[in-house]
C-alpha positions in Angstrom: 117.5 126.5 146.0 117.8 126.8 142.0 121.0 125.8 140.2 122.9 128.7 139.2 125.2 129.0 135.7 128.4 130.5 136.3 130.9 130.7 133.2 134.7 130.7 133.7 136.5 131.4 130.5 140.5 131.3 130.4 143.5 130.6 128.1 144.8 127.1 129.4 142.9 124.2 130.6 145.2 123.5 133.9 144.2 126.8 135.0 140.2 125.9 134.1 140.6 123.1 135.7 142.2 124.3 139.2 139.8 127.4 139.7 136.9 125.6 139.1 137.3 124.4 142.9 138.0 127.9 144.3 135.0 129.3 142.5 132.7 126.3 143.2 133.7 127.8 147.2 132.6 131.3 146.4 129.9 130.9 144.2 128.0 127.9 146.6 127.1 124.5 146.6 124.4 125.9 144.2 126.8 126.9 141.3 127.6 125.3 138.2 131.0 125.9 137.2 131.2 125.5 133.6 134.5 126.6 132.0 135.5 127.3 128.2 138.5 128.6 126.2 138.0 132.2 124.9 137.7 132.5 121.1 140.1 134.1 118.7 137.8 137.7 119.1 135.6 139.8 120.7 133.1 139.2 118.5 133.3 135.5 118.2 133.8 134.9 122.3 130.7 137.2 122.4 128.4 134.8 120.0 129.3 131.9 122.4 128.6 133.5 125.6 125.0 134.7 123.7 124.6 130.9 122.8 124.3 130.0 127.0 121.0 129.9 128.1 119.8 131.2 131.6 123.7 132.4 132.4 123.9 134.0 136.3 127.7 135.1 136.0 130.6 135.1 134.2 134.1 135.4 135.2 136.8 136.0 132.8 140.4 135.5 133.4 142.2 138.9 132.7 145.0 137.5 130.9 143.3 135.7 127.3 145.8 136.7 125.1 149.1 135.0 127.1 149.0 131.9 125.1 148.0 133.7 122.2 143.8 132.0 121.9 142.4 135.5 121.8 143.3 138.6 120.9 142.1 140.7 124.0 142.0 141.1 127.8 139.3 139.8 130.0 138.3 143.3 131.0 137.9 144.3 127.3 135.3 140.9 127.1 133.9 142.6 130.7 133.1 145.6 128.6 131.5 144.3 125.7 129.4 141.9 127.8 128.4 144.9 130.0 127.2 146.6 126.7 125.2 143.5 125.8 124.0 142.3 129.6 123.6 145.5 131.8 123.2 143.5 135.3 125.1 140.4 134.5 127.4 139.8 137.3 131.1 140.1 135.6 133.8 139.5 137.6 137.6 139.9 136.7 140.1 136.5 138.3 143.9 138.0 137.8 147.5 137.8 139.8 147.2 141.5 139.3 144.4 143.2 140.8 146.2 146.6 140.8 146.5 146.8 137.0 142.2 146.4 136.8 142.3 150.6 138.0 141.0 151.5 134.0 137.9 149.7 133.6 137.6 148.1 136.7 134.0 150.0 137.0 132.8 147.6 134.7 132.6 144.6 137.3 131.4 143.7 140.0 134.6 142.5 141.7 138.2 141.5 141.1 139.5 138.7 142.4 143.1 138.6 143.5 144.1 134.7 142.9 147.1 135.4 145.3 144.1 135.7 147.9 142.3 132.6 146.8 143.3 130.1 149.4 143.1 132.6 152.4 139.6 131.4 153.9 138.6 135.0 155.3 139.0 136.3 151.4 137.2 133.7 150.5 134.8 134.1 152.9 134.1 137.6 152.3 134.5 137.4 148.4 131.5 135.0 148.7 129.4 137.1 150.7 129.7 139.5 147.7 129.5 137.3 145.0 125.8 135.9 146.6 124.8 139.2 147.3 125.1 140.0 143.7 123.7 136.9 142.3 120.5 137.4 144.4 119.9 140.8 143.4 120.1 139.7 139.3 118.2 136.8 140.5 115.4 139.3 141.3 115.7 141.4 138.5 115.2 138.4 136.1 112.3 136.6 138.1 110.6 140.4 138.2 111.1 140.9 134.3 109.3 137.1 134.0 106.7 137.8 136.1 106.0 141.1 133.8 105.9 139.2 130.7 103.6 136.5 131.5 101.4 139.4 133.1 101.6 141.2 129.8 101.5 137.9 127.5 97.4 136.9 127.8 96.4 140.6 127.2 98.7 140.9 123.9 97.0 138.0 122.5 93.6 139.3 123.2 94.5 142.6 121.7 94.4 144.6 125.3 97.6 145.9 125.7 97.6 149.9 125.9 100.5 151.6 123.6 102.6 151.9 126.6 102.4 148.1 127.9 102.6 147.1 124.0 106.1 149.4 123.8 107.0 147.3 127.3 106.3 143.4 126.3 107.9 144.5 123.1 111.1 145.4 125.2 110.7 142.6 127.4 110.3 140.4 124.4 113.6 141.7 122.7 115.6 140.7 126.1 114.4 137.0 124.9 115.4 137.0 121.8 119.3 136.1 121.3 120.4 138.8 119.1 121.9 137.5 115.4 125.1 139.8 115.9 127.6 140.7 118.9 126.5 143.9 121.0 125.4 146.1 118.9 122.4 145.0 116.9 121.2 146.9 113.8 117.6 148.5 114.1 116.5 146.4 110.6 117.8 143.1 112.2 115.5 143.9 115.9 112.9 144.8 113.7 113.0 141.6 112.1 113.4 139.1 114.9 110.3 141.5 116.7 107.9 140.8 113.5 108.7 137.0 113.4 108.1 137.1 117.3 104.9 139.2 116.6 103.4 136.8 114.0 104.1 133.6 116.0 102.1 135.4 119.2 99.0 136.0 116.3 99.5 132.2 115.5 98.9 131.4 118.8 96.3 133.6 119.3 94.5 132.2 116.5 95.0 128.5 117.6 93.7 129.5 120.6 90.4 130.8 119.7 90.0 128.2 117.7 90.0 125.7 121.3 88.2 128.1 123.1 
């Protein structure tokens, strides 16, 4: 079974450092618990959590701003990451699950840490959780699969308008974005002509071998 990358971002290092167990219980022997501070802003906290590579979750403590790190609420990082990673599982670790109502949408699940050392919680929390991180498991392998289908033909110049509009898709999900979530169009642009010209390179050094 593959290792899976699970995030854990909150304020204060005692609490990073006593959760880790509890999720390490939902999430499976399988799951890497790796836990950071938030940064001062949106913006910035969204630059690091772009800087992980093959991330499977992220959970977010919902009170950041208590100690004064960051300026925002975990569900306020929920919703930026949603905008950024549409089938990310986010998920929402607070004392105070009731006050999650407004934008609680935006996650997969809350998890009440008054619950966290009842083992039928637990139990069925991780049910959830796996259910979850099999599904975006899927998703990404089927996306892969796609793009090394779709790779060989762009190199030899075979792609049909519609499959070239695709890889070029699929090829922008690759590509770490310069900005936070909302990429300008001359920026995409960019980073897709770069990507385009290194495919040619290799095209070219190809032939050459062939």
């Amino acid at each position: 079974m593959s290792e899976k990358k699970i995030l854990f971002i909150d304020d204060t290092p005692a609490a990073r450092e006593s959760y880790i167990q509890e999720l390490e219980d939902i999430f499976g022997r399988e799951a890497m618990i790796y836990s950071l501070p938030p940064a001062p802003t949106l913006n910035d906290m969204l630059e690091t959590i772009l800087e992980q590579s093959r991330l499977n979750s992220l959970v977010i403590d919902e009170r950041l701003s208590d100690t004064g790190l960051a300026n925002y609420k975990g569900i306020h990082l929920a919703e930026i990451v949603r905008a950024r990673f549409p089938k990310l599982p986010i998920y929402i670790l607070t004392n105070y699950p009731e006050d999650i109502v407004e934008g609680g949408f935006i996650v997969e699940y809350v998890f009440d840490k008054n619950e966290l050392n009842d083992p039928d919680y637990k139990k069925g929390a991780s049910a959830r959780v796996r259910r979850h991180l099999d599904v975006y498991d899927d998703i990404f392998s089927e996306r892969e699969q796609r793009y090394a289908e779709l790779l060989p033909k762009y190199l030899e110049g075979g792609l049909t308008e519609t499959e070239k509009a695709e890889f070029m898709k699929l090829e922008a999900d690759r590509i770490k974005p310069l900005s936070h979530e909302f990429v300008e169009d001359e920026d995409l642009k960019g980073r897709l002509d770069e990507q385009e010209a290194i495919l040619r390179d290799i095209q070219v050094k190809l032939r050459q071998h062939s």
